[in-house]
TORKOL-4160 file (C-alpha; in steps of 0.2 Angstrom, whole numbers, padded with zeros to 4 digits, m for minus):
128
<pt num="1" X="0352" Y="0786" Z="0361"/>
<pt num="2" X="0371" Y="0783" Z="0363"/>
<pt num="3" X="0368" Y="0766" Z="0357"/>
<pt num="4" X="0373" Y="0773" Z="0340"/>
<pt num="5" X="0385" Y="0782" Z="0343"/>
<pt num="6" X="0404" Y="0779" Z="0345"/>
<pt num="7" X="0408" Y="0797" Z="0348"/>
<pt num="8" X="0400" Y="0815" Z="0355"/>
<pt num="9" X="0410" Y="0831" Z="0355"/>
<pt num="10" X="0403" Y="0842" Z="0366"/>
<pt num="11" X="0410" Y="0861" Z="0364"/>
<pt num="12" X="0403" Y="0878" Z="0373"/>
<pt num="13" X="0408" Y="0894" Z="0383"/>
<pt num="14" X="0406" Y="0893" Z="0399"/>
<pt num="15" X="0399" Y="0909" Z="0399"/>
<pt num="16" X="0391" Y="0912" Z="0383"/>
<pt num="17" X="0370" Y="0911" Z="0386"/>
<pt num="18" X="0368" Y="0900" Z="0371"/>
<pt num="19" X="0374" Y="0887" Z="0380"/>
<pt num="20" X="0357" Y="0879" Z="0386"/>
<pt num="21" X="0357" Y="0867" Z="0371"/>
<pt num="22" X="0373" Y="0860" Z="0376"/>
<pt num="23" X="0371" Y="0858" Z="0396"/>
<pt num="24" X="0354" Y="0848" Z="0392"/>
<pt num="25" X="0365" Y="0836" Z="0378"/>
<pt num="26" X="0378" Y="0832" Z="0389"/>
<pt num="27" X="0366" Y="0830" Z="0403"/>
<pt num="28" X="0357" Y="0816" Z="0391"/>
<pt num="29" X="0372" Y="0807" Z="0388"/>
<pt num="30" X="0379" Y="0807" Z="0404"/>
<pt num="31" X="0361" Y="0798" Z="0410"/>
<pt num="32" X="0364" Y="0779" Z="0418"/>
<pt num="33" X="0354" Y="0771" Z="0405"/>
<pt num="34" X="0361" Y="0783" Z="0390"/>
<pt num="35" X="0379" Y="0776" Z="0396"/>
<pt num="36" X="0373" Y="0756" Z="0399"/>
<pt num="37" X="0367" Y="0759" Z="0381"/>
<pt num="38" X="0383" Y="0758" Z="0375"/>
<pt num="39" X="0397" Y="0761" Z="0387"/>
<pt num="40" X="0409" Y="0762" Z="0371"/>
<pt num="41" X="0403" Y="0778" Z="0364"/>
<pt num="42" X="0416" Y="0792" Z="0369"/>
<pt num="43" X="0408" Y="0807" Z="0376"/>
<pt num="44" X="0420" Y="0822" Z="0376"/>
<pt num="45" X="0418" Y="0841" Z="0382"/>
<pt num="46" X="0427" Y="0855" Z="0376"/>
<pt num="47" X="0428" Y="0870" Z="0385"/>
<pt num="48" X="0431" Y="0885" Z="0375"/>
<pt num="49" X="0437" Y="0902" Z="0378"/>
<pt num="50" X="0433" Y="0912" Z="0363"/>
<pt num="51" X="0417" Y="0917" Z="0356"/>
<pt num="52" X="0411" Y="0904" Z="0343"/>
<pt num="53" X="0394" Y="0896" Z="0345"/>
<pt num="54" X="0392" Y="0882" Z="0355"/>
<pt num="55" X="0390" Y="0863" Z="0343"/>
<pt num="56" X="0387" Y="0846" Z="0347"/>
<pt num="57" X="0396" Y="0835" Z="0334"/>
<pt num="58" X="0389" Y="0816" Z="0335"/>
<pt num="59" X="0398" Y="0799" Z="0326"/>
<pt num="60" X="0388" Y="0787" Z="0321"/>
<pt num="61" X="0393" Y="0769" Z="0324"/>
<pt num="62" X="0394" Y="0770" Z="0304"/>
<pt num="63" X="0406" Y="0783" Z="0305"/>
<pt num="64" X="0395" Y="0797" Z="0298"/>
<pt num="65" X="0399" Y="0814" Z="0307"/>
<pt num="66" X="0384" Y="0827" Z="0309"/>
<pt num="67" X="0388" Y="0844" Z="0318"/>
<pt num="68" X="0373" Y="0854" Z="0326"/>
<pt num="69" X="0372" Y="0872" Z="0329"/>
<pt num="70" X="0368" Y="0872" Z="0348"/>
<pt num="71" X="0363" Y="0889" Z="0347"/>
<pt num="72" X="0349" Y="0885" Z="0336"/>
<pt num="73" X="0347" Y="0867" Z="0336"/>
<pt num="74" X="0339" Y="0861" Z="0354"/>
<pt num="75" X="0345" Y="0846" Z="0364"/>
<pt num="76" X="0329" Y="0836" Z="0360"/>
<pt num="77" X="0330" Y="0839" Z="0341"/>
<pt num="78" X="0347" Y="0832" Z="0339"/>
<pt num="79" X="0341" Y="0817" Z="0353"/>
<pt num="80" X="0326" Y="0813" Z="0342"/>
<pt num="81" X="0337" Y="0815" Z="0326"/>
<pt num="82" X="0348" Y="0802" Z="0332"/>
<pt num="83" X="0336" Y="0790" Z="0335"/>
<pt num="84" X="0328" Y="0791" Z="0317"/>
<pt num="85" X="0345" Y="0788" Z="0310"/>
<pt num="86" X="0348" Y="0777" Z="0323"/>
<pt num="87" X="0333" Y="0765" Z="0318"/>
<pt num="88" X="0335" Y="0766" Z="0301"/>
<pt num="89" X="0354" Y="0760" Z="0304"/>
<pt num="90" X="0348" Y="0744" Z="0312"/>
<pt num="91" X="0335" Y="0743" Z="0297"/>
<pt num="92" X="0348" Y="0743" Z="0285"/>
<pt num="93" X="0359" Y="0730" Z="0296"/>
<pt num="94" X="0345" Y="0719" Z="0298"/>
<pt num="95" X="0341" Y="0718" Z="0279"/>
<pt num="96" X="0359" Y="0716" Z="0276"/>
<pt num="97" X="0361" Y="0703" Z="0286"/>
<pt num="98" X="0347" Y="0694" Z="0280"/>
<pt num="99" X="0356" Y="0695" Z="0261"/>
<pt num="100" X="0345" Y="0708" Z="0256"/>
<pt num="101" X="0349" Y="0725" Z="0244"/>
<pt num="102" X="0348" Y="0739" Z="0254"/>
<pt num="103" X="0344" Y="0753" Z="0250"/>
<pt num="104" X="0326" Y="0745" Z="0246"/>
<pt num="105" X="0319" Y="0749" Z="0231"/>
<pt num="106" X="0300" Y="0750" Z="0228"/>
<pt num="107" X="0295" Y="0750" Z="0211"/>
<pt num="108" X="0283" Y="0765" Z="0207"/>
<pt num="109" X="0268" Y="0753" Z="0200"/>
<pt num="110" X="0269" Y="0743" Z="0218"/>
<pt num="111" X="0266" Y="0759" Z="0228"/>
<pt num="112" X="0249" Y="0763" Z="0221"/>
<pt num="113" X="0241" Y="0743" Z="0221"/>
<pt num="114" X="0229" Y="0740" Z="0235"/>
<pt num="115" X="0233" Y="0730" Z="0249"/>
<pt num="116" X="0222" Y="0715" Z="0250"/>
<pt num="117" X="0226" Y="0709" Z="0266"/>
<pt num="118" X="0215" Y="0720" Z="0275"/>
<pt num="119" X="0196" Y="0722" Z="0275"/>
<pt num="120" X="0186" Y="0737" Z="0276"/>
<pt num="121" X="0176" Y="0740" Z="0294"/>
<pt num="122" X="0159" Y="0738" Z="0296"/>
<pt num="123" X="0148" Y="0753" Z="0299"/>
<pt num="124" X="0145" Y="0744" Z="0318"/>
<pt num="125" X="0162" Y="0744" Z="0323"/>
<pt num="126" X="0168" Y="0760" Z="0318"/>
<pt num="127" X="0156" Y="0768" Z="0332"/>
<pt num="128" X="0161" Y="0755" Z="0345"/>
């Protein structure tokens, strides 16, 4: 997870009972492999005193900022958040190494044509 990160701010009241979202976050990071993943990625906590909500604010290695509501948002939703954007990031680097435009652009007309490199299933090898 922190493979594509560069930076997690981690901030809660000790006290406050929302603070579950948070705990399990910073648990994640704090994993051996989530740190061999990239040993780089900055991992900060803030304790606070007063009584705003606890948030988790992630960097991408991009440099695109996300700030989550860890009163509402859990830990495994944010985790599974930064993977997606996490794989489409090494999408978008693979196709631009490769010279590639990216965004890619699929005309409209190409969406809807058949595929012809795969055959229909035989009535016999659907039940096997």
């Amino acid at each position: 997870m922190l493979k594509f990160l560069s930076k997690v701010r981690i901030e809660f009241n000790a006290l406050d009972p929302r603070l579950a979202s948070c705990m399990e976050f910073l648990a994640q990071c704090n994993a051996r492999k989530a740190k061999e993943s990239n040993p780089a990625c900055q991992v900060q906590v803030k304790r606070r005193t007063d009584d705003q909500p606890p948030k988790i604010t992630v960097t991408f290695v991009n440099g695109v900022e996300e700030v989550f509501d860890a009163t509402t948002t859990p830990a495994q939703a944010i985790r599974n958040m930064i993977l997606d954007k996490g794989q489409m990031l090494e999408t978008e680097q693979m196709f631009r190494e490769a010279g590639e435009k990216w965004p890619v652009i699929i005309p409209e007309e190409e969406l809807h044509q058949p595929f012809s490199g795969t055959k229909p299933r035989k009535a016999e090898e659907k039940k096997q």
